[in-house]
C-alpha positions in Angstrom: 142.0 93.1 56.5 138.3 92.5 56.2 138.7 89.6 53.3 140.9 87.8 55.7 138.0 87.9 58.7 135.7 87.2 56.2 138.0 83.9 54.8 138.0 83.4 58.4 134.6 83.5 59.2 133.9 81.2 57.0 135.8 78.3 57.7 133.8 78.7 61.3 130.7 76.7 61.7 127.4 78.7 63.1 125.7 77.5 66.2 123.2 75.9 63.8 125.9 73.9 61.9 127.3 72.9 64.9 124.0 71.7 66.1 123.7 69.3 62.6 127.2 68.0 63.2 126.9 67.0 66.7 122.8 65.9 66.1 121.7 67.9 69.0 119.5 71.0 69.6 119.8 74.2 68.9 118.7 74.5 72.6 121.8 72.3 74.2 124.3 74.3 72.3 123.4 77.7 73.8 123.4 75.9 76.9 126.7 74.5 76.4 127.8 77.5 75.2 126.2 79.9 78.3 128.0 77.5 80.4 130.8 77.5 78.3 131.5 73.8 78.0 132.4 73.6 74.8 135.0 75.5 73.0 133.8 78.2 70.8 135.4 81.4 69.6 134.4 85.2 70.1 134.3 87.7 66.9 132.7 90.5 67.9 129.0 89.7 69.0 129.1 86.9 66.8 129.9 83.1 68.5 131.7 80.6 65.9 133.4 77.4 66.2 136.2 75.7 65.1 135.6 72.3 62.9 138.8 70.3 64.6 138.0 71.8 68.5 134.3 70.4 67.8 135.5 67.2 67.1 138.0 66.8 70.1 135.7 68.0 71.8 132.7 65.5 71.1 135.2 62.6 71.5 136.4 63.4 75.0 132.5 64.2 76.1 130.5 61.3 77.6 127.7 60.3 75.1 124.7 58.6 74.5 123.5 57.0 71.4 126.6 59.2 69.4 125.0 62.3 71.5 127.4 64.3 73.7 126.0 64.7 77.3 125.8 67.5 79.4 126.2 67.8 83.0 122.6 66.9 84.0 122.7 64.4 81.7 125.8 62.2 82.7 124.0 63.0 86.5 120.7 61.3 85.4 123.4 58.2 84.0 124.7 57.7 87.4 121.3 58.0 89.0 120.4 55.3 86.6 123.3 52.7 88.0 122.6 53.4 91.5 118.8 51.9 91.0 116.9 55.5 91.2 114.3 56.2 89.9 113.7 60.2 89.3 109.9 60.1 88.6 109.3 58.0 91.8 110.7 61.4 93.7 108.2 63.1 94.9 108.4 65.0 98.2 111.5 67.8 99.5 114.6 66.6 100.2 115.5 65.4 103.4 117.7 67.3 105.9 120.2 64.3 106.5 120.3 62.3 103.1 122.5 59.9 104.9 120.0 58.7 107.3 118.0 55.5 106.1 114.7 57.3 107.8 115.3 59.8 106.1 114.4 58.2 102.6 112.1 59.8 99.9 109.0 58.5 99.6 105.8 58.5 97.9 103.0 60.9 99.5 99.4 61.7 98.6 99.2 65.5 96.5 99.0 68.7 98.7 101.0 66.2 101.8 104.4 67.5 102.4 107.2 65.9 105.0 109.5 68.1 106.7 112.4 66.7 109.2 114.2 68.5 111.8 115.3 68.2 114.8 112.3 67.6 116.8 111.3 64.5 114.5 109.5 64.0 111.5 106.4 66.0 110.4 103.8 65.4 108.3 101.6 68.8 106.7 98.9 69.8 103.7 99.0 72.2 101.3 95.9 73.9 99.9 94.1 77.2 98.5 92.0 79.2 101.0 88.7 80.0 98.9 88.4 83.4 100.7 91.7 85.0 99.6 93.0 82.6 96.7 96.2 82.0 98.3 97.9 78.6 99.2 98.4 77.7 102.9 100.5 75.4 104.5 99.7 73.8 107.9 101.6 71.0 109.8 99.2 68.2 111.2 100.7 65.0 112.7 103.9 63.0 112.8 100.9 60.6 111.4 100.8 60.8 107.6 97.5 59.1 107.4 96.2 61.5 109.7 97.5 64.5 107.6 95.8 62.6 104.1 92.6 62.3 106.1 92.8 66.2 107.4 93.4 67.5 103.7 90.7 65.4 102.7 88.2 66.6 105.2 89.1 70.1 104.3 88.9 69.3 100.9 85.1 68.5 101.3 84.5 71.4 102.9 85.7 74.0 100.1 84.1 71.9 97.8 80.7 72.1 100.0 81.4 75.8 100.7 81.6 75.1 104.5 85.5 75.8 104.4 85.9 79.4 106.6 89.5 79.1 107.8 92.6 77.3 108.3 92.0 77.7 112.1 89.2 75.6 113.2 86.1 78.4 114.3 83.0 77.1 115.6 80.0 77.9 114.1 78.1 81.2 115.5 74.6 81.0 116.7 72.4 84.2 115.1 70.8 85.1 118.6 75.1 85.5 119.5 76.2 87.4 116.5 72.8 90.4 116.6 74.8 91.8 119.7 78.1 92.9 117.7 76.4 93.7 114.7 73.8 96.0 116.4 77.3 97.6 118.2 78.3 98.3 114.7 75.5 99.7 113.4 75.3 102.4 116.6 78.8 102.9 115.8 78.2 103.6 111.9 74.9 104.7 111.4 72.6 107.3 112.5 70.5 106.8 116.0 67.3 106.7 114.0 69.3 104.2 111.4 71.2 101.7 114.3 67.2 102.1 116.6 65.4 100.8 113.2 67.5 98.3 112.9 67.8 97.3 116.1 64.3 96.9 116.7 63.2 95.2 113.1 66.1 92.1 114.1 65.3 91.8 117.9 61.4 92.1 116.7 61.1 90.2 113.4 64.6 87.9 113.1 65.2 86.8 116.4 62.1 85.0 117.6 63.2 83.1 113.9 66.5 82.0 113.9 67.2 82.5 117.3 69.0 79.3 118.3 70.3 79.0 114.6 73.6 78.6 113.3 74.5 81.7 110.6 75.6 79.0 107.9 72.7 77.2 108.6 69.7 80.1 107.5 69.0 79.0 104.2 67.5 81.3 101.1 64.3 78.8 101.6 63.2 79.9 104.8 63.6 83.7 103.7 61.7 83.7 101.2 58.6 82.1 103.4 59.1 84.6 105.4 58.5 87.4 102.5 55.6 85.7 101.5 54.3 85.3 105.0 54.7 88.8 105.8 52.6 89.7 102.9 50.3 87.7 103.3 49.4 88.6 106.8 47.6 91.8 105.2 49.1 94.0 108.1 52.4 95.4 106.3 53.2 97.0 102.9 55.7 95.4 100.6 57.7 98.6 101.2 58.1 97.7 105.0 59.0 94.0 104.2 61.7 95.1 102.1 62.9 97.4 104.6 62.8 94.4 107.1 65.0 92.2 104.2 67.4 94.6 103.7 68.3 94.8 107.4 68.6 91.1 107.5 71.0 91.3 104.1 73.2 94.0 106.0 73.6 92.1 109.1 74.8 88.7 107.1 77.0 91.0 104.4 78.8 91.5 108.1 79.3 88.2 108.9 80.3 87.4 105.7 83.0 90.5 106.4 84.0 88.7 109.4 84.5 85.6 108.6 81.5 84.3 110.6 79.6 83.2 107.6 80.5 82.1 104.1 77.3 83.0 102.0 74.6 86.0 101.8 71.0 83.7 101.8 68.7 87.5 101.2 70.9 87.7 98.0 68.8 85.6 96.7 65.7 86.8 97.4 64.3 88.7 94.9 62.1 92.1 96.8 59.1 93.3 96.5 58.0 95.9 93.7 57.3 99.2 95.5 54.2 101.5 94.5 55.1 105.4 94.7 55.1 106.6 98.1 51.8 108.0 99.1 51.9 112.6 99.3 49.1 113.5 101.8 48.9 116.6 102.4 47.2 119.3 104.4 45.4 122.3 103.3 45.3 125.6 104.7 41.8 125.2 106.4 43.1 121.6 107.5 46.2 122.6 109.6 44.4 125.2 111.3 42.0 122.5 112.1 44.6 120.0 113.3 47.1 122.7 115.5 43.6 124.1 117.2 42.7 120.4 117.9 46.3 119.4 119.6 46.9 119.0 123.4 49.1 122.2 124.5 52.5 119.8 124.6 51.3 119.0 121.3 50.8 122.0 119.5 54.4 123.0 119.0 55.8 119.7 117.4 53.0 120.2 115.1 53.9 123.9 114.2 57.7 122.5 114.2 56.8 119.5 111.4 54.5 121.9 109.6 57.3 125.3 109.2 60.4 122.7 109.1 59.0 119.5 107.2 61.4 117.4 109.9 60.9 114.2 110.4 59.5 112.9 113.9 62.7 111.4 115.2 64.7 114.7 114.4 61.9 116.7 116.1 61.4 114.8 119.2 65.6 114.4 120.1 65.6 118.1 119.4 67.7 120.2 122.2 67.7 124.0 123.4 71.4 124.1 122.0 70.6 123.0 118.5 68.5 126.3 118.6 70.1 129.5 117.4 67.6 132.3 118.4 70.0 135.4 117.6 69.9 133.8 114.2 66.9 132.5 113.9 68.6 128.9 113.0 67.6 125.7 113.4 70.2 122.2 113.2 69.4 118.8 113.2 72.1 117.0 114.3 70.8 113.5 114.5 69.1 113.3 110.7 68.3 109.7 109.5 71.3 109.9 106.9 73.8 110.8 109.5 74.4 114.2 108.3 73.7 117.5 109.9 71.2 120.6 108.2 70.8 124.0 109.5 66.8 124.6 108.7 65.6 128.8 109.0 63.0 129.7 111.5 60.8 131.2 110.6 58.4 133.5 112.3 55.7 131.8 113.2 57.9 128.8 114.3 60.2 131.6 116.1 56.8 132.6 118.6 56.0 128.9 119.2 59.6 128.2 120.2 59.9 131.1 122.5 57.1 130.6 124.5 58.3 126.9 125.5 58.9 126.7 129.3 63.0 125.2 129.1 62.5 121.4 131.5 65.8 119.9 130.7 67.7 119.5 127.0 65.1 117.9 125.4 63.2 121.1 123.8 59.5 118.9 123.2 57.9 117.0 125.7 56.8 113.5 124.1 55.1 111.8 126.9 51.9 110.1 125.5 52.8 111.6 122.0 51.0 108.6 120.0 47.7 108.3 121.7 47.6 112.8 121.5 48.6 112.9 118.1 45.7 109.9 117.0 43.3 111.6 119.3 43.7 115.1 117.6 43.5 113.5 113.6 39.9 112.1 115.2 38.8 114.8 116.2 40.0 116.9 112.9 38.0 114.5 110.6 41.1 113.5 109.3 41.4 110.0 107.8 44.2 107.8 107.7 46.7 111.1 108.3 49.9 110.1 109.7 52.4 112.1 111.5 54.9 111.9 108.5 52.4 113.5 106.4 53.1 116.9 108.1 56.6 116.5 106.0 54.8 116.3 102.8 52.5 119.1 103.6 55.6 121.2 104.2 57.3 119.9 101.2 54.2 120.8 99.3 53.7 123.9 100.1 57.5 125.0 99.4 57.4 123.7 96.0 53.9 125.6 95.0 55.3 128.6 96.5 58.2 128.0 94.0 61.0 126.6 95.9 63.4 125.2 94.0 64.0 121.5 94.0 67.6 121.8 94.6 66.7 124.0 97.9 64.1 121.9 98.6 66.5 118.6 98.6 68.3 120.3 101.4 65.9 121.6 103.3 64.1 117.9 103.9 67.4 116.5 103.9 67.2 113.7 101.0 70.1 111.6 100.0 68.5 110.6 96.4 67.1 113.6 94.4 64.5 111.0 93.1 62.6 111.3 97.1 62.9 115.2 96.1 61.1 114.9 92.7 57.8 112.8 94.0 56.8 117.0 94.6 58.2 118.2 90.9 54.4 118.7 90.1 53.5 120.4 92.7 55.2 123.5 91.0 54.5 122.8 87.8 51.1 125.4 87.7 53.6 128.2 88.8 56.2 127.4 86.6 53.5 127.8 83.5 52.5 131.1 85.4 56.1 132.0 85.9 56.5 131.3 81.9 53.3 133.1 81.0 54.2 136.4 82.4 57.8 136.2 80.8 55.4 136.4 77.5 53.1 139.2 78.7 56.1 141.4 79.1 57.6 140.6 75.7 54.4 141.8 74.1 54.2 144.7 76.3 57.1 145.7 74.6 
């Protein structure tokens, strides 16, 4: 049984063979086979053919040059006879190939023609720059006008001016500040959405005021920088501040789809010099508290025994107070995050002895010109309120607070703010260490 499948076998021709005989492809005779045009025989998984079939077969087939054709090949024939030309084909077909209107014809790249019922239409087809993905648009019955409107849009991606198939008009800054200072009292903390608020209506506004968004460019920025600094009246700290406001507002537009390019990217900030640590002594505060007007006094004690900053001192209300607890919590902190702070004794008396006028705990009425007048007359030089916060920061780590506990208790995002006062406990960690080895040779 097997030598007589085997004899069989091989008096069948291969599909290789049978591509040699017939001077095709490989290629064309799996086709003809898939399609089963030509006759071929089954054994198993295997696909032979007969010698005599192949050659009835090849002299009944249409051909071409002694080739046999295949379907799409005697189509392209008849093409060729009618007077078509296939390369000249360009465009979709048309819905009534019948109709002489209706005829193909030749249209510029990314133009498409589409025919229905309401008439003929003429659209462009492009890439969106913002999301990478083709769009399609109708335009005109026109077909020049639909060339001319891919070509303007065109120019536009290529000049970076492109922000949407739909045709938005450009935004003037002075327009757009509104939303974006909505957004940042939405998504940021008072003190964050008030800073920025008042460094764009104060610094920004009175410069690009009547300016379009895509029209600010990187050059006019960076004049700005250098004017700033060279004005003498700010450090490059509060310049960069100011900057990265301005980057924030356009990363939003950008977000939008109100503006198609980030100028502050480009601009490279100041270097910052370590933040300044000026702090109080003990003689000092006494002086300072004992110089303070009486509504004064106890948003000094407060800063001193809870290193807050103003802003979370001055919104401070009777409910954020626990007394039974003796616990303090800031609800509006500058990194939008709440911290319950002790109180301590001394900052338990002051407290208590406040006469309650409303929610607000403090009374801030004329709080700049007290607080200046009481550093005069302390002998204090260029002390600023937010110095209190390093004084109590100070203090906490030489009395050997941890850093960790000391990160929570001023309520700093980056540990890096938290270790400007690492060497403040430094001498009481080499006292700490020092007794460890007094004991040892005790024993």
């Amino acid at each position: 049984m097997l030598n007589q499948e085997s004899v069989k076998l091989n008096n069948l021709l291969n599909i290789e063979q049978v591509a040699d005989l017939l001077g095709i492809k490989k290629s064309t005779v799996y086709s003809y086979t898939h399609y089963k045009t030509i006759p071929f025989v089954k054994i198993g998984r295997l696909v032979k053919f007969e010698v005599s079939k192949i050659q009835e077969w090849k002299d009944k087939m249409p051909s071409c040059d002694g080739k046999p054709l295949s379907d799409c090949g005697i189509r392209r024939i008849e093409r060729k006879k009618q007077g078509f030309n296939s390369q000249q084909i360009v465009t979709t077909k048309p819905c009534n190939p019948s109709s002489d209107t209706n005829r193909k014809e030749v249209l510029m790249k990314g133009v498409y023609k589409t025919v229905n019922k309401s008439g003929t239409k003429y659209g462009m087809r492009f890439v969106d720059p913002s999301t990478g993905r083709e769009k399609k648009q109708i335009v005109s019955a026109s077909k020049d006008l639909a060339e001319k409107s891919l070509m303007d849009i065109t120019l536009k991606i290529e000049r970076k001016e492109f922000l949407g198939i739909e045709d938005k008009k450009p935004v003037k800054f002075a327009d757009f500040v509104p939303r974006y200072i909505e957004y940042c009292r939405g998504n940021n903390s008072p003190l964050q959405a008030q800073h920025k608020e008042s460094v764009i209506k104060r610094r920004f506004i009175p410069l690009f005021s009547n300016r379009k968004l895509t029209d600010i460019k990187s050059q006019e920025i960076e004049q700005y920088k250098l004017d700033r600094k060279n004005s003498g009246k700010v450090a490059p700290a509060t310049i960069n501040r100011e900057l990265a406001v301005l980057k924030n507002l356009f990363t939003k537009a950008i977000e939008w789809g109100l503006a198609f390019d980030n100028p502050v990217k480009k601009i490279k900030f100041f270097k910052e010099p370590p933040g300044r640590l000026n702090y109080l002594t003990t003689s000092q505060m006494e002086t300072l508290v004992n110089a303070c007007v009486p509504h004064l006094k106890p948003i000094v004690i407060t800063a001193l025994n809870t290193g807050m900053r103003k802003g979370e001192i001055l919104n401070l209300e009777w409910k954020d107070i626990d007394f039974a607890n003796r616990k303090l919590i800031v609800q509006n902190s500058k990194n939008n995050a709440k911290r319950v702070l002790p109180i301590n004794p001394t900052l338990y008396a002051t407290l208590s002895d406040i006469l309650r006028v409303g929610n607000k705990v403090f009374d801030s009425s004329n709080f700049r010109k007290s607080f200046d007048a009481a550093v005069l007359k302390s002998g204090l030089k260029g002390f600023r309120f937010h110095d209190l916060r390093h004084t109590f920061a100070s203090f906490m780590a030489m009395s050997g607070c941890s850093l960790t506990a000391l990160q929570t208790l001023m309520g700093h995002k980056d540990f890096k703010m938290t270790m400007r006062y690492s060497h403040f406990s430094e001498p009481y960690l080499d006292d700490a260490i020092a007794k460890i080895y007094k004991k040892q040779e005790q024993k």
